[in-house]
C-alpha positions as CSV (number, residue, x, y, z in Angstrom):
1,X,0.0,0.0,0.0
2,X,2.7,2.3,1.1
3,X,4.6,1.7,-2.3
4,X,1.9,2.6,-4.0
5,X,0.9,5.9,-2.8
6,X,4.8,6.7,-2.8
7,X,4.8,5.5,-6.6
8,X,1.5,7.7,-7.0
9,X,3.0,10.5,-5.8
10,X,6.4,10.5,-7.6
11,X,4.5,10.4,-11.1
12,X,2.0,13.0,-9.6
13,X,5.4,15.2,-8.7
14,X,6.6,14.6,-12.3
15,X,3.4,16.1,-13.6
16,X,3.4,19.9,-15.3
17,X,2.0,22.6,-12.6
18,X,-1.5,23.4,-13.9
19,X,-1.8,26.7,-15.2
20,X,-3.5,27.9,-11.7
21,X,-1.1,26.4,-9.4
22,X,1.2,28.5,-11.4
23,X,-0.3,31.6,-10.8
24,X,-0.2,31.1,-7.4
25,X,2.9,30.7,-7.2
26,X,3.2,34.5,-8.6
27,X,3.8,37.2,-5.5
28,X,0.6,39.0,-5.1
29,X,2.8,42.7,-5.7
30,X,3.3,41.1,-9.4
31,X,-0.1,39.7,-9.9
32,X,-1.9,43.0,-8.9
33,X,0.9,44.5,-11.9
34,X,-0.6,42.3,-14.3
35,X,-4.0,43.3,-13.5
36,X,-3.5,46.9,-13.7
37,X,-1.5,46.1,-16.7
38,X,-4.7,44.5,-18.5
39,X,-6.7,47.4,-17.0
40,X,-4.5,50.1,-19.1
41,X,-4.9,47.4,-22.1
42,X,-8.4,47.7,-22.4
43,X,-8.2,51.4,-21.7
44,X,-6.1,52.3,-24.5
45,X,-7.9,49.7,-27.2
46,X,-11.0,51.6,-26.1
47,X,-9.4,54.6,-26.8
48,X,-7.9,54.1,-29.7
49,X,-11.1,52.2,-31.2
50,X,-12.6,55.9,-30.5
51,X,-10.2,57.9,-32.2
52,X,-10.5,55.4,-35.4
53,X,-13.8,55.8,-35.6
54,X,-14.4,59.9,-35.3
55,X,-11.5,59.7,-37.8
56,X,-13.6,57.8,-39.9
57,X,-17.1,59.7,-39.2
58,X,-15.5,62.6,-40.2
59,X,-14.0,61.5,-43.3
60,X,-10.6,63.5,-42.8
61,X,-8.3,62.6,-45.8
62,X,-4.9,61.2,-44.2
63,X,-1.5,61.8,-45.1
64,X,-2.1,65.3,-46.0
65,X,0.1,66.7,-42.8
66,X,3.3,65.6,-41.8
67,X,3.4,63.7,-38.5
68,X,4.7,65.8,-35.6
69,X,8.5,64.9,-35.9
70,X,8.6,65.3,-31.4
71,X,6.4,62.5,-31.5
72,X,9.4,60.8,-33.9
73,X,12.3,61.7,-31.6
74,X,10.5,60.6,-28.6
75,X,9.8,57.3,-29.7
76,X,13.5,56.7,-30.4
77,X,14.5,58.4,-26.9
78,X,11.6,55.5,-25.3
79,X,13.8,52.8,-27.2
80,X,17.0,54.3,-25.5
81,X,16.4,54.5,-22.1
82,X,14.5,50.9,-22.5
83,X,18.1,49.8,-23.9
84,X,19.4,51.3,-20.8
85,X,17.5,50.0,-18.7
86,X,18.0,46.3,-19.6
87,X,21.6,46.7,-18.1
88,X,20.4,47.0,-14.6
89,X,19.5,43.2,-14.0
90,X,23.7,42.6,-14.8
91,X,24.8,45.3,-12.6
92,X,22.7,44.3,-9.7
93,X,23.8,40.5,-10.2
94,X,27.3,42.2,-9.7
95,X,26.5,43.9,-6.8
96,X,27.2,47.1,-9.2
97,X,25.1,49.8,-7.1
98,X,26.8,52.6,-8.0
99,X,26.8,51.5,-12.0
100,X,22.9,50.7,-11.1
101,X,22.4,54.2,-9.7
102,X,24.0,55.5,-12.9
103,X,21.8,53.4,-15.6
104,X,18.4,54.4,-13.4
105,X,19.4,57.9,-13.3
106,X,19.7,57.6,-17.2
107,X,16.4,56.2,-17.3
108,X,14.5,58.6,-15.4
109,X,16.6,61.3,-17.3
110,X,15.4,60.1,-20.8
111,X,12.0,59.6,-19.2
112,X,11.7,63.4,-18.4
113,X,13.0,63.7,-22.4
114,X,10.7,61.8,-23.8
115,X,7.2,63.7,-21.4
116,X,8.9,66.8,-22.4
117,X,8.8,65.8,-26.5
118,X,5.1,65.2,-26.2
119,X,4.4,68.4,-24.8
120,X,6.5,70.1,-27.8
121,X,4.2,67.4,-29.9
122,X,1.5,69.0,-28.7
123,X,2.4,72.5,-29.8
124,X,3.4,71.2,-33.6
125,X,0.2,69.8,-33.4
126,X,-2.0,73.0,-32.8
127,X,0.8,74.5,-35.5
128,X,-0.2,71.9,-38.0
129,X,-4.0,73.1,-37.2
130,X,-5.0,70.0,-35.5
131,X,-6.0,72.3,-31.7
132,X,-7.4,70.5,-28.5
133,X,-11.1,71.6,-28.7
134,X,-11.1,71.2,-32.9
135,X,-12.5,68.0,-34.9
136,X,-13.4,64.7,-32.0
137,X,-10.3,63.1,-33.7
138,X,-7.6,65.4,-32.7
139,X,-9.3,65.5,-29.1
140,X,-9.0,62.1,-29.0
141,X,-5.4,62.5,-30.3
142,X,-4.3,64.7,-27.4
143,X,-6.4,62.5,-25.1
144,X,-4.5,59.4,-25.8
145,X,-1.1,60.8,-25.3
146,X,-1.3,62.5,-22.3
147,X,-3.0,59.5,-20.9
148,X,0.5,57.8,-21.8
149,X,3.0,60.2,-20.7
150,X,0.3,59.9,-17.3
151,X,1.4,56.0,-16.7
152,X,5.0,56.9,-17.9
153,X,4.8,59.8,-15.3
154,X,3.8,56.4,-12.7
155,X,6.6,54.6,-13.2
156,X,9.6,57.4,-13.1
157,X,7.8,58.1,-9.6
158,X,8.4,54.4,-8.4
159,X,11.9,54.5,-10.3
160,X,12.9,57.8,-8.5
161,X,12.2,56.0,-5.4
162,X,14.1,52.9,-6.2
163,X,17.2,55.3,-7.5
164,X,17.5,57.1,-3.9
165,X,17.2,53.7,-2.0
166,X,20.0,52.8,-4.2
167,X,22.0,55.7,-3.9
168,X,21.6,55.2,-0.1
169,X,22.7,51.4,-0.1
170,X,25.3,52.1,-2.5
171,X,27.4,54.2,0.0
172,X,27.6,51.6,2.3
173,X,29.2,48.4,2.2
174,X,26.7,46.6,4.9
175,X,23.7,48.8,3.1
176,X,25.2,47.0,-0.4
177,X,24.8,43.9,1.0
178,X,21.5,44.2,2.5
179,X,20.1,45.5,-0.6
180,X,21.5,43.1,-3.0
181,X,20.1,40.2,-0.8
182,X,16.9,42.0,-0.7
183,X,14.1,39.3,-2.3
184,X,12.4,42.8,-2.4
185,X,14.4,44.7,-4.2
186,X,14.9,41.9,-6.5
187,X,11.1,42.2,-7.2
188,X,10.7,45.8,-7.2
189,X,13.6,46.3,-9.8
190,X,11.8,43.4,-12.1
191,X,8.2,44.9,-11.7
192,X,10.2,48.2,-12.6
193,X,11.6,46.1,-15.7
194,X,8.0,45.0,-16.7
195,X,6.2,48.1,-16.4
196,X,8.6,50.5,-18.2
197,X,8.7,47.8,-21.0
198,X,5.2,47.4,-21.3
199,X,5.2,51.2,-21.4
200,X,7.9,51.6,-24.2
201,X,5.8,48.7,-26.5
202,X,2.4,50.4,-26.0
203,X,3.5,54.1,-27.4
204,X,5.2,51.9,-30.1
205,X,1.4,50.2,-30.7
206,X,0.3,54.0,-30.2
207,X,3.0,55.8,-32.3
208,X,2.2,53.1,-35.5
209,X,-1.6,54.0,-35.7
210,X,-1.0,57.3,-35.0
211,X,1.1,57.4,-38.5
212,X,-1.3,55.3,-40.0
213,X,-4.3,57.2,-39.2
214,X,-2.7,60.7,-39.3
């Protein structure tokens, strides 16, 4: 009998974990990440369903005006400090703070950039005669990308506080230590990692249709 439940349960231990006892295994900081995530998925399809369609009621010809070049430049500037950021993970695996400290600073440097490029988008939007209160579409067009520069706003407020904790640590040997054996940290810097990423791929889904639609 005894063989046979130990049997039992080393085929049962060689089994795949179902997809729920997966998710479980997910720390509740990172699940509630996803679901926000989701949350700002829907939000922006909804939007930018919206702004398809009162650019279609209104039967504005496209490709008449060139696209704000801010919005070009800031799309490559969200590509750069994305690249930047993916160094952090090796620096903190080397105990690296003060390299860390540098590459965050970077981030939330090109961050700044890339909030203050939309705003100048803005303005070279009202020059190219597309103004705030105009046609539903260019409402909708303002709308959308403040909403964005909104979340990114989110997440260089949680990487500002990550950068002075780590500036902090970093001046200490014992406070090195502590923070690179952290479990927390280790999850705050890869929640960091997801959302900023998941930021830099939705303007790209945002920048595309924009051009399209333009």
């Amino acid at each position: 009998m005894n063989s046979d439940k130990e049997h039992k349960d080393k085929v049962g231990a060689n089994r795949p974990a179902s997809a729920f006892q997966r998710m479980e295994r997910v720390p509740p900081l990172l699940m509630m990440l996803y679901l926000g995530l989701s949350g700002v998925v829907v939000l922006f399809l909804f939007l930018l369903g919206a702004y398809a369609y009162t650019r279609h009621a209104a039967d504005a010809p496209t490709g008449l005006q060139s696209f704000p070049k801010f919005f070009s430049i800031s799309t490559i500037v969200l590509l750069l400090s994305s690249y930047v950021l993916n160094q952090v993970p090796r620096l903190y695996s080397n105990d690296d703070l003060a390299g860390m400290g540098r590459c965050l600073s970077a981030v939330l440097l090109l961050g700044s950039i890339f909030a203050g490029l939309q705003v100048l988008g803005w303005r070279e939007l009202q020059l190219h005669g597309v103004p705030f209160g105009g046609r539903a579409s260019g409402t909708f067009l303002y709308l959308i990308s403040a909403l964005h520069v909104v979340h990114l706003l989110g997440g260089m407020l949680f990487l500002l506080v990550l950068l002075v904790r780590t500036l902090h640590a970093s001046r200490d040997a014992v406070r090195t230590l502590v923070f690179i054996r952290n479990p927390y940290r280790r999850l705050q810097l890869r929640m960091l990692s997801i959302y900023w990423h998941f930021i830099d791929v939705l303007w790209l889904v945002l920048f595309v249709v924009f051009v399209f639609l333009y």
